[in-house]
KOLPA-533877 format. One line per field, with one value per residue: x, y negated, z negated of N, C-alpha, C, O, CB in turn. Coordinates in steps of 0.2 Angstrom, whole numbers, plus 5000, padded with zeros to 4 digits. Glycine has a CB too. Example, Ala and Ser with C-alpha at 12.3 -4.5 7.8 and 13.67 -1.06 7.14 Angstrom:
<atoms>
nxx: 5066;5064
nyy: 5028;5011
nzz: 4961;4965
caxx: 5062;5068
cayy: 5022;5005
cazz: 4961;4964
cxx: 5066;5064
cyy: 5016;5000
czz: 4961;4961
oxx: 5071;5067
oyy: 5017;4994
ozz: 4958;4960
cbxx: 5057;5070
cbyy: 5022;5003
cbzz: 4955;4971
</atoms>
This chain:
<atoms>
nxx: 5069;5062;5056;5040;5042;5036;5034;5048;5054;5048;5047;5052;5047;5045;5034;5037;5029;5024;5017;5026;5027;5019;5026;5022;5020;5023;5012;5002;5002;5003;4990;4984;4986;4979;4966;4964;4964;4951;4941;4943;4940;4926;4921;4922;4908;4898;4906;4905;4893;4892;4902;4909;4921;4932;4933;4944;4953;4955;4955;4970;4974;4973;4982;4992;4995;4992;5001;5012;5007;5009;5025;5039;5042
nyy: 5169;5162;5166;5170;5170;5175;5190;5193;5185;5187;5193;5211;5226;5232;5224;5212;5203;5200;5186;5176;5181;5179;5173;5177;5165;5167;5164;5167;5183;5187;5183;5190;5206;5202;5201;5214;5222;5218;5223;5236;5241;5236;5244;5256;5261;5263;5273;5284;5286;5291;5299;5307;5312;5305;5295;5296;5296;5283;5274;5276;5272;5258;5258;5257;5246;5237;5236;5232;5218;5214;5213;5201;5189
nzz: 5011;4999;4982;4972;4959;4947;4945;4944;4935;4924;4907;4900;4892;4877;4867;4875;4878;4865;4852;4842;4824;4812;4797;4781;4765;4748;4739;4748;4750;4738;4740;4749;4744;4731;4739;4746;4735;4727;4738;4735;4723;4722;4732;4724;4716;4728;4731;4721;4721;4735;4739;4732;4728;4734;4726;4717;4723;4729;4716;4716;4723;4721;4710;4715;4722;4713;4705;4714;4717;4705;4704;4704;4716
caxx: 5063;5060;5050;5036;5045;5030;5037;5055;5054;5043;5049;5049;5049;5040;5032;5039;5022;5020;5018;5030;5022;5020;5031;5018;5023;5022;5006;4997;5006;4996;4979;4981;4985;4970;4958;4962;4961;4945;4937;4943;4937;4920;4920;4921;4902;4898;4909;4905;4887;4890;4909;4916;4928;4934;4934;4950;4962;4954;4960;4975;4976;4974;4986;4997;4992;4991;5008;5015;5006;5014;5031;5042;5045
cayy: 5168;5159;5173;5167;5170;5177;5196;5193;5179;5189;5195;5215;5227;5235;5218;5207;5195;5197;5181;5176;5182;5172;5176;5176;5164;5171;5166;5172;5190;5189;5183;5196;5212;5201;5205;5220;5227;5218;5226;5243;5241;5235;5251;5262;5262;5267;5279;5288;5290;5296;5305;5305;5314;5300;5288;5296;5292;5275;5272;5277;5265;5252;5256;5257;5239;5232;5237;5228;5210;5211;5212;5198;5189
cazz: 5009;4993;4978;4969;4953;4944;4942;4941;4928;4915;4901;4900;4885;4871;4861;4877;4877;4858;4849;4836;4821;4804;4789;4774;4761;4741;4737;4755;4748;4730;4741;4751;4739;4728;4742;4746;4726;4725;4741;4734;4717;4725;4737;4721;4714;4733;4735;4719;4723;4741;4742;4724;4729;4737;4721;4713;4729;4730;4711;4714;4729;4715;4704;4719;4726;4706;4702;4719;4713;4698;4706;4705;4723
cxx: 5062;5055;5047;5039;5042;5033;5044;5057;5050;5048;5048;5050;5044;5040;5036;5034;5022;5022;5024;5025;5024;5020;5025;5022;5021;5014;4999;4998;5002;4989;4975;4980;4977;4965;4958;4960;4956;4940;4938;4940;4928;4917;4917;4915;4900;4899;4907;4898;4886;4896;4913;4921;4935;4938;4942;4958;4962;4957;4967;4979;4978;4977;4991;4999;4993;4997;5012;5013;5010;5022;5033;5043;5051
cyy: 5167;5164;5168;5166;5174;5186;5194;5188;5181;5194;5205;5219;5229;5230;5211;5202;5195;5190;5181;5178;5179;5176;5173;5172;5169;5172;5170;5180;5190;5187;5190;5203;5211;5204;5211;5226;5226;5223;5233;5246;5238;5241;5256;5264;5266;5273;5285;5292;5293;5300;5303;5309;5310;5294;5288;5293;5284;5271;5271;5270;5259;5252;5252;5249;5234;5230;5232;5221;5210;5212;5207;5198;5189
czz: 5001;4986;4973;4959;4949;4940;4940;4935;4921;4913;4900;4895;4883;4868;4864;4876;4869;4855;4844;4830;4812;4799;4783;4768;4755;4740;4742;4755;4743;4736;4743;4749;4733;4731;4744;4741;4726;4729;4740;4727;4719;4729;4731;4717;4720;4732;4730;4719;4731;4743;4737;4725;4732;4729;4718;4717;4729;4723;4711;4719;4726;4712;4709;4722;4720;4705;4710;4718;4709;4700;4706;4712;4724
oxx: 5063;5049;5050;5037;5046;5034;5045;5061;5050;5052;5042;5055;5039;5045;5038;5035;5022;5028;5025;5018;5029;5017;5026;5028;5017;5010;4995;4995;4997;4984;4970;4975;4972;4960;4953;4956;4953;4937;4934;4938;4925;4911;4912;4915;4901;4895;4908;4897;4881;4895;4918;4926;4941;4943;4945;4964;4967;4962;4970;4984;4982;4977;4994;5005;4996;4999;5017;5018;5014;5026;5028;5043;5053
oyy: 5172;5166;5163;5162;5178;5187;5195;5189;5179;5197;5207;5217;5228;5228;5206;5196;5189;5188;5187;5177;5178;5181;5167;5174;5174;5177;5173;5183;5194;5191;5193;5206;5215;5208;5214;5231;5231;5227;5237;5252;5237;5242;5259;5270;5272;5277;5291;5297;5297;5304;5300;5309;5312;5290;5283;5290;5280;5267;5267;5267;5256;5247;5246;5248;5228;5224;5228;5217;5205;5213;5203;5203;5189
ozz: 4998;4988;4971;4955;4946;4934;4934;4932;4916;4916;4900;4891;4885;4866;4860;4874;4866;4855;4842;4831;4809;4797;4780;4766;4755;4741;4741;4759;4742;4736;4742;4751;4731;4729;4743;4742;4724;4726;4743;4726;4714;4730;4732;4715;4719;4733;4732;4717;4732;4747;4737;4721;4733;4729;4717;4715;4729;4723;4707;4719;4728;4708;4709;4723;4722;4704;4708;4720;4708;4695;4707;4715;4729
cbxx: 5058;5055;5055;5028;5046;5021;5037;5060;5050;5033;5043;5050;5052;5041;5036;5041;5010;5022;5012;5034;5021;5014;5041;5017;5023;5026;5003;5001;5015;4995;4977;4983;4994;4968;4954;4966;4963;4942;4938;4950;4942;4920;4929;4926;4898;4902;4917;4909;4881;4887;4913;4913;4926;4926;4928;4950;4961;4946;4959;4977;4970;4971;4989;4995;4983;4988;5011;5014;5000;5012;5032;5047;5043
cbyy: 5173;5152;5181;5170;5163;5177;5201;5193;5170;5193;5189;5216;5223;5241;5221;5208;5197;5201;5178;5167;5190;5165;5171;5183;5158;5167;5159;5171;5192;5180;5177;5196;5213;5194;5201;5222;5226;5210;5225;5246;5237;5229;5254;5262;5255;5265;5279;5286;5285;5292;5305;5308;5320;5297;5289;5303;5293;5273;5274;5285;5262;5250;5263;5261;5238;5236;5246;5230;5207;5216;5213;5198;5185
cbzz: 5011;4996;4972;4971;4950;4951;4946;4946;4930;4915;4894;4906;4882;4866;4850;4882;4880;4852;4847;4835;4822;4802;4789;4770;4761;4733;4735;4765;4747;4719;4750;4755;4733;4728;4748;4749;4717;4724;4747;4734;4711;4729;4741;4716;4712;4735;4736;4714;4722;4748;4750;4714;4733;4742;4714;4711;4740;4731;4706;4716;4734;4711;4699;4724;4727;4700;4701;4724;4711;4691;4712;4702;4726
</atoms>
């Protein structure tokens, strides 16, 4: 009898369906550390009127973020 194929032909595994996933060029790596510093340094006025306890990790997040744009690729 003939098998419909459907199970034994798939693929099986941790991250078997995942798509291929796209390799950032350089500047898609500055866009993206750019928007994430600006959303954190836009966050910090916020945070310092409702959980300033919060503000000082988030700077640190920025240095952290800052110093990695400024990396050579």
């Amino acid at each position: 009898m003939p098998r419909a194929g459907a199970v034994e032909s798939s693929r099986l595994g941790v991250g078997a369906a995942d798509a291929p996933r796209h390799t950032l060029t350089a500047d898609e790596e500055d866009a993206v550390l750019a928007a994430e510093i600006a959303e954190r340094q836009a966050a910090i006025p916020h945070l310092e009127a409702a959980a300033p306890e919060r503000t000082e990790a988030l700077r640190r997040e920025i240095e952290v973020l800052s110093a990695l744009a400024d990396q050579p690729t």
